[in-house]
Each structure stands twice: as C-alpha cells, then as structure tokens.
C-alpha positions as protocol buffer text, in pm:
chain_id: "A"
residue {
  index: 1
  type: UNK
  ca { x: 0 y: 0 z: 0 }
}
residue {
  index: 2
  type: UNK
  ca { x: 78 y: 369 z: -48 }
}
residue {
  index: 3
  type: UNK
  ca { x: 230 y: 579 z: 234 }
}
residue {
  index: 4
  type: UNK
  ca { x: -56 y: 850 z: 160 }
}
residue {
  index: 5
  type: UNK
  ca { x: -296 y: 586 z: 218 }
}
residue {
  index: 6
  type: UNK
  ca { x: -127 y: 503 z: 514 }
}
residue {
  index: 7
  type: UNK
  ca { x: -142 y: 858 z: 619 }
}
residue {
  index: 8
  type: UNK
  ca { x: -521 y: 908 z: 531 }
}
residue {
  index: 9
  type: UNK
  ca { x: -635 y: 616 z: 732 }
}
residue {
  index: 10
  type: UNK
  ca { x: -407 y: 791 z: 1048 }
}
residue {
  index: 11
  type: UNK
  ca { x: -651 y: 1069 z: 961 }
}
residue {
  index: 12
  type: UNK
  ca { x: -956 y: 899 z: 973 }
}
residue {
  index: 13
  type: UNK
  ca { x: -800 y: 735 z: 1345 }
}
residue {
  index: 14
  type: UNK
  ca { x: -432 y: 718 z: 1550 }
}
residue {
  index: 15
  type: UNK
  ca { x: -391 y: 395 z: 1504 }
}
residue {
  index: 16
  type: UNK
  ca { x: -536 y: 273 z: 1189 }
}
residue {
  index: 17
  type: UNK
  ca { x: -223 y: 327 z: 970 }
}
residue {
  index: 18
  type: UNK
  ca { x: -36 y: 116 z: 1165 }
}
residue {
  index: 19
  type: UNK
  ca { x: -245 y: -151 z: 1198 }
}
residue {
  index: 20
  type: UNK
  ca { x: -237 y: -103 z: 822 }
}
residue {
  index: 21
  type: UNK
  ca { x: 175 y: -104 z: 816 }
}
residue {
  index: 22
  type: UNK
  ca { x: 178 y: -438 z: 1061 }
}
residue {
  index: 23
  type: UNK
  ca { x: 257 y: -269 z: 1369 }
}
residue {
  index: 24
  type: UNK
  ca { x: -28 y: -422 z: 1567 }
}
residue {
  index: 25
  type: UNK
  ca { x: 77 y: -314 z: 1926 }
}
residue {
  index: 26
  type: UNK
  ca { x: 189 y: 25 z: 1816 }
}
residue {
  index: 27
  type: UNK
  ca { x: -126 y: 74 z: 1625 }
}
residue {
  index: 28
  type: UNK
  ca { x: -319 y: -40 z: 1940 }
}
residue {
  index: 29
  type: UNK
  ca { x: -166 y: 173 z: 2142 }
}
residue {
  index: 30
  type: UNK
  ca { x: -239 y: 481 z: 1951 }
}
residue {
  index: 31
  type: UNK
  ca { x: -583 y: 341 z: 1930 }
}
residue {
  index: 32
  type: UNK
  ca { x: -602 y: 343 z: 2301 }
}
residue {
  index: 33
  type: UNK
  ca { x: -479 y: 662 z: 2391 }
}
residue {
  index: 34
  type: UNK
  ca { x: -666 y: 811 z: 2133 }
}
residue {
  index: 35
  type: UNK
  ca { x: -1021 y: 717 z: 2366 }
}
residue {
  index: 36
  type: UNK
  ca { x: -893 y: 738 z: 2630 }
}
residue {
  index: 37
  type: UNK
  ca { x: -840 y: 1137 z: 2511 }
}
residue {
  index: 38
  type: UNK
  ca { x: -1107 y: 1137 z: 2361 }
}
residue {
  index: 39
  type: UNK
  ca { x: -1320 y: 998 z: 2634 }
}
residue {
  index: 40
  type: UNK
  ca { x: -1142 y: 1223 z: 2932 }
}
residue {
  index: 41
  type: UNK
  ca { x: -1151 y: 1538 z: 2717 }
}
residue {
  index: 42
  type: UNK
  ca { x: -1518 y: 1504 z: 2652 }
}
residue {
  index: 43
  type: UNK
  ca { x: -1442 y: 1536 z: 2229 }
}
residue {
  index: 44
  type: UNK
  ca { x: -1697 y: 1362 z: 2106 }
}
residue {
  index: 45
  type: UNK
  ca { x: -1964 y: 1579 z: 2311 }
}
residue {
  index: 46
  type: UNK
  ca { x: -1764 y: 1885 z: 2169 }
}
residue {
  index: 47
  type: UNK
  ca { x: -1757 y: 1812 z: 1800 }
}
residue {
  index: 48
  type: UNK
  ca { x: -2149 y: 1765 z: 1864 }
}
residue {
  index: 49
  type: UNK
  ca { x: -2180 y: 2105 z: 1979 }
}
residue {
  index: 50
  type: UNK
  ca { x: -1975 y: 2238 z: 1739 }
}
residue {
  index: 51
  type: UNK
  ca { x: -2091 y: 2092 z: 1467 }
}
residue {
  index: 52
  type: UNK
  ca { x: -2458 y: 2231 z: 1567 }
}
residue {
  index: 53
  type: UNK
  ca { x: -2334 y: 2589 z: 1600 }
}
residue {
  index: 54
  type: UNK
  ca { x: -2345 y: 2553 z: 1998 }
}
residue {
  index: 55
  type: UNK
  ca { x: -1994 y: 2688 z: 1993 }
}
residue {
  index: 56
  type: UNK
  ca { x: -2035 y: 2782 z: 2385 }
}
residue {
  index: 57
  type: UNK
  ca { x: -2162 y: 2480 z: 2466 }
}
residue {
  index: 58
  type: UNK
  ca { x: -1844 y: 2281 z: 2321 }
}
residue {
  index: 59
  type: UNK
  ca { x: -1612 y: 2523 z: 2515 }
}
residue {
  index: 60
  type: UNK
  ca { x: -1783 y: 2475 z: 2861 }
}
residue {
  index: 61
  type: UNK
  ca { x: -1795 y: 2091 z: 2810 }
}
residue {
  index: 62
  type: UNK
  ca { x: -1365 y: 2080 z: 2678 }
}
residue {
  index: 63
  type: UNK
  ca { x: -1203 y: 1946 z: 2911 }
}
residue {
  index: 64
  type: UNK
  ca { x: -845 y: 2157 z: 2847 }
}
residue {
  index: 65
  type: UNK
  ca { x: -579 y: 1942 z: 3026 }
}
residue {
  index: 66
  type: UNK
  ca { x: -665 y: 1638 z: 2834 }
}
residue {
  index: 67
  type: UNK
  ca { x: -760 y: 1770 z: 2490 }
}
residue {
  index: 68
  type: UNK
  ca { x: -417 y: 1920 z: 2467 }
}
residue {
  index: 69
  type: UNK
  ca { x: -291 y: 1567 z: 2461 }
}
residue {
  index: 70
  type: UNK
  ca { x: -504 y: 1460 z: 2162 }
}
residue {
  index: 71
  type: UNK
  ca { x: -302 y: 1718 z: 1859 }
}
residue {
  index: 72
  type: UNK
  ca { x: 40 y: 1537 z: 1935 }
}
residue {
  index: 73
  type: UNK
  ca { x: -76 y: 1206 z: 1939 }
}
residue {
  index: 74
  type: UNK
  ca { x: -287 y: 1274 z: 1684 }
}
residue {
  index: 75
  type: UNK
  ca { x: -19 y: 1435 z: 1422 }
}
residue {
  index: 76
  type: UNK
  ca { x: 228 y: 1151 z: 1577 }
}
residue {
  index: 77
  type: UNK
  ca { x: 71 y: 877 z: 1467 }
}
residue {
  index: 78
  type: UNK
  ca { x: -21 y: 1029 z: 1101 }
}
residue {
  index: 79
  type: UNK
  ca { x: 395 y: 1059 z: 1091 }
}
residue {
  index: 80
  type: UNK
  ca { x: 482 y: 749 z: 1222 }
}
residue {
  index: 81
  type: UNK
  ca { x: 216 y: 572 z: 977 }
}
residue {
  index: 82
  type: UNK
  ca { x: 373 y: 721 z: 674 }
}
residue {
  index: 83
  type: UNK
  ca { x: 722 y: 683 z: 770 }
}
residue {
  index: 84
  type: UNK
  ca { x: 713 y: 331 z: 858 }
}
residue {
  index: 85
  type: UNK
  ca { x: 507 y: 287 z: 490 }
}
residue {
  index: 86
  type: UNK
  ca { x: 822 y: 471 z: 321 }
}
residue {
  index: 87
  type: UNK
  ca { x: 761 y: 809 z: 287 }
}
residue {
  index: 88
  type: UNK
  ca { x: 889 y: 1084 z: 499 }
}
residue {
  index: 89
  type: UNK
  ca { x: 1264 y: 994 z: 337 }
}
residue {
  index: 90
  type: UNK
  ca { x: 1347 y: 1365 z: 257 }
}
residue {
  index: 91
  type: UNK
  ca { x: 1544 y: 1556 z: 501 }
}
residue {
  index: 92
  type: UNK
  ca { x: 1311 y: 1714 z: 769 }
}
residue {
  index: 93
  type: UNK
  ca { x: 1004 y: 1580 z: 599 }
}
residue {
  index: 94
  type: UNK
  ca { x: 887 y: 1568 z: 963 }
}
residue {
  index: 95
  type: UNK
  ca { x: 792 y: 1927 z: 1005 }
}
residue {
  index: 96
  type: UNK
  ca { x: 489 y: 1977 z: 820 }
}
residue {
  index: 97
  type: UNK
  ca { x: 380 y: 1732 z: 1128 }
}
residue {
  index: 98
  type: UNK
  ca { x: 574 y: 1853 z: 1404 }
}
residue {
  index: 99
  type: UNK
  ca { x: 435 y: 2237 z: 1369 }
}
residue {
  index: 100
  type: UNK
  ca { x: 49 y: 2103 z: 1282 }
}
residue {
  index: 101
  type: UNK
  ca { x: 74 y: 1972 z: 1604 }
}
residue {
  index: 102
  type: UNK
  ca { x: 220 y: 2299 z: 1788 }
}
residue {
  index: 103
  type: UNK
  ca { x: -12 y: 2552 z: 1581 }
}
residue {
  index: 104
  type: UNK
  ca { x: -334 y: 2316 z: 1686 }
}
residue {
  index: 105
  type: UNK
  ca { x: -223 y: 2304 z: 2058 }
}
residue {
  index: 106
  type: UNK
  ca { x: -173 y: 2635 z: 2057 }
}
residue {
  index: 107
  type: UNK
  ca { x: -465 y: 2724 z: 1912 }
}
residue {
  index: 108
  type: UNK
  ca { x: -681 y: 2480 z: 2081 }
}
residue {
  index: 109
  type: UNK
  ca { x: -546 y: 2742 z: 2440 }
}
residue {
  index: 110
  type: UNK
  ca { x: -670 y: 3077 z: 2260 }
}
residue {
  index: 111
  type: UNK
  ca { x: -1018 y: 2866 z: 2074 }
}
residue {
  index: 112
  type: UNK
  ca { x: -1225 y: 3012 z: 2359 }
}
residue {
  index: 113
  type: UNK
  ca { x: -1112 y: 3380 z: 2334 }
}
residue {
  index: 114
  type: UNK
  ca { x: -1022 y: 3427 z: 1962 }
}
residue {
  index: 115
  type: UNK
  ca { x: -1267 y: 3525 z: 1686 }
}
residue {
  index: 116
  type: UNK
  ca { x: -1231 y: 3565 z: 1332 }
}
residue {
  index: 117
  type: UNK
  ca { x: -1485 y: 3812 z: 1126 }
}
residue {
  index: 118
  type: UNK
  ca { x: -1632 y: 3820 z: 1484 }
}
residue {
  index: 119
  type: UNK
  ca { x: -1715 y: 3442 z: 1523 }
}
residue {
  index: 120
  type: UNK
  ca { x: -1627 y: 3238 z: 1803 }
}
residue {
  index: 121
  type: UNK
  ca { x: -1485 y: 2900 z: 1618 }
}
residue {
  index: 122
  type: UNK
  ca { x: -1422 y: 2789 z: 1959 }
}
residue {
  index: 123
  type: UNK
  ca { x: -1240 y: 2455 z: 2016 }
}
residue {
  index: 124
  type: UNK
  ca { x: -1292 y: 2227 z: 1715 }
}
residue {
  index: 125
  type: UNK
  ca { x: -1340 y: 2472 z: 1409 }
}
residue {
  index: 126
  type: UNK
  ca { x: -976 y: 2706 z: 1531 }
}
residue {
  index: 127
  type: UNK
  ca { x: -787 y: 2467 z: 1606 }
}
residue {
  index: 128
  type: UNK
  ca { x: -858 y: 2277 z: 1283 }
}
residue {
  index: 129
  type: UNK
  ca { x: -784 y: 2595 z: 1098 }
}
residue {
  index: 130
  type: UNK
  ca { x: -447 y: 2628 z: 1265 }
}
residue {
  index: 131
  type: UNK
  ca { x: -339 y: 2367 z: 1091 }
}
residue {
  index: 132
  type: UNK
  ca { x: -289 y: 2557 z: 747 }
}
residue {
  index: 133
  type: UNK
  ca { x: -34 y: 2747 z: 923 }
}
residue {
  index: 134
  type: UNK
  ca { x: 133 y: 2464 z: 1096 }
}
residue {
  index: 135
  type: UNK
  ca { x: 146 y: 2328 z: 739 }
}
residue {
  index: 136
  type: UNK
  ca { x: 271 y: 2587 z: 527 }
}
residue {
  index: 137
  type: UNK
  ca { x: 548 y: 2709 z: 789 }
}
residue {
  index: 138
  type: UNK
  ca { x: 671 y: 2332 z: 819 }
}
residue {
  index: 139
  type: UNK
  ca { x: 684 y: 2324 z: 421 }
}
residue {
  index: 140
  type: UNK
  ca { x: 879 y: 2616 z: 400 }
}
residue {
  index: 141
  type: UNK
  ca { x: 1099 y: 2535 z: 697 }
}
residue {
  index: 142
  type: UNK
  ca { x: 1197 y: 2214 z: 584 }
}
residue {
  index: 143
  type: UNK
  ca { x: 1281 y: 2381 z: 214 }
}
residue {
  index: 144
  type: UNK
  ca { x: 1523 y: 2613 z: 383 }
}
residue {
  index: 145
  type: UNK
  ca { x: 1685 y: 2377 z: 598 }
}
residue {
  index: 146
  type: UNK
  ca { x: 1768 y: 2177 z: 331 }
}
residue {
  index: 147
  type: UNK
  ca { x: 1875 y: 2454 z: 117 }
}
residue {
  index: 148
  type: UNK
  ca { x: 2122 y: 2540 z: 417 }
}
C-alpha cells in the first residue's frame, strides 16, 4: 500500500495506519490513547456542539488538560504511519507534522477567546484551521533547511 494511504487512514483514526503497516501493538496503542483522550476530554460531546453551531456549549464541556494531549498524538501517529510505509525519506520531511501539532495546541489554548470576522470558532473549528499554518510554515521550513 501507499504511504498517503497510510497517512489518510491515520486521519480517519491514530492507530489505523499502523495496523495497516503491521505494527499491531503500536497501532493499538495509539488506538487506546486516542479514547482514552477522547473519552477524558469530553471530544466527542464537543464536535457535537460544534458541529450544531453551539460553539459555547463545546467550550464549557472541553475538558483543556486532556484535549491538549489529543493534537500530538494525533499528528504523531499520522507521521509514524507514513514513515514506517516509506515516505517521509526527505530531510526534515517531519515538520509539516511537528508544527500542525504545535499551531493546533496552541490554538486549541486561545479557541475560547479568539474570533475571526467576529465568530467564536471555539475549540474544534480554530484549532482545525491552525493547521494551514502549521502546514505551510513546516513546508517552508523544511525547504530552507535543506537549502542550508
């Protein structure tokens, strides 16, 4: 299989990829720390809410201190899936990753106070969003490092 397909099914759920790649314990792991994240942080209850336009609702029912686990483990396992498929080889193709998953914890901190065009996105629709930036930086990061 294709290291992109690895990476989509990562997407989809921590986990999946590398159950896909043949790392069974690895991709159970993942698996379990992704509920138990998911289950402590109250996620599921907040994408609801979010995804109704109860944007205050999802912020009083995040749990914070957990939910900040879930963007590292998250943009971990994505990485790890498509390395261990074969691709990642480039120098520093790791960044794109590494800063998705900074940008998205820090943004997931500011989701309750920060609006854009005078929305509250609160703590699944920002954070999602500060991905782009996580993305594009790590790109361009990753081009001059290699340049240097």
């Amino acid at each position: 299989m294709n290291p992109k397909e690895k990476l989509l099914w990562s997407i989809a759920l921590p986990g999946f990829g590398q159950l896909l790649n043949g790392k069974y314990l690895k991709g159970l792991i993942f698996i379990v720390l992704e509920v138990i994240i998911n289950v402590q942080s109250h996620f599921n209850e907040v994408i609801y809410y979010s995804f109704n336009g109860e944007i205050e609702k999802a912020i009083d029912h995040t749990e914070y201190q957990w939910l900040m686990f879930y963007p590292c483990v998250y943009f971990f396992a994505m990485w790890d899936a498509y390395k261990d498929a074969g691709g990642g080889k480039e120098l520093y193709s790791f960044l794109p990753f590494v800063l998705s998953a900074y940008f998205v914890t820090v943004g997931l901190m500011y989701s309750a106070k920060i609006k854009l065009l005078g929305i509250m996105l609160g703590t699944v629709w920002f954070p999602m969003l500060c991905v782009i930036p996580g993305v594009i930086i790590g790109i361009l990061l990753k081009k001059l490092l290699r340049k240097a």
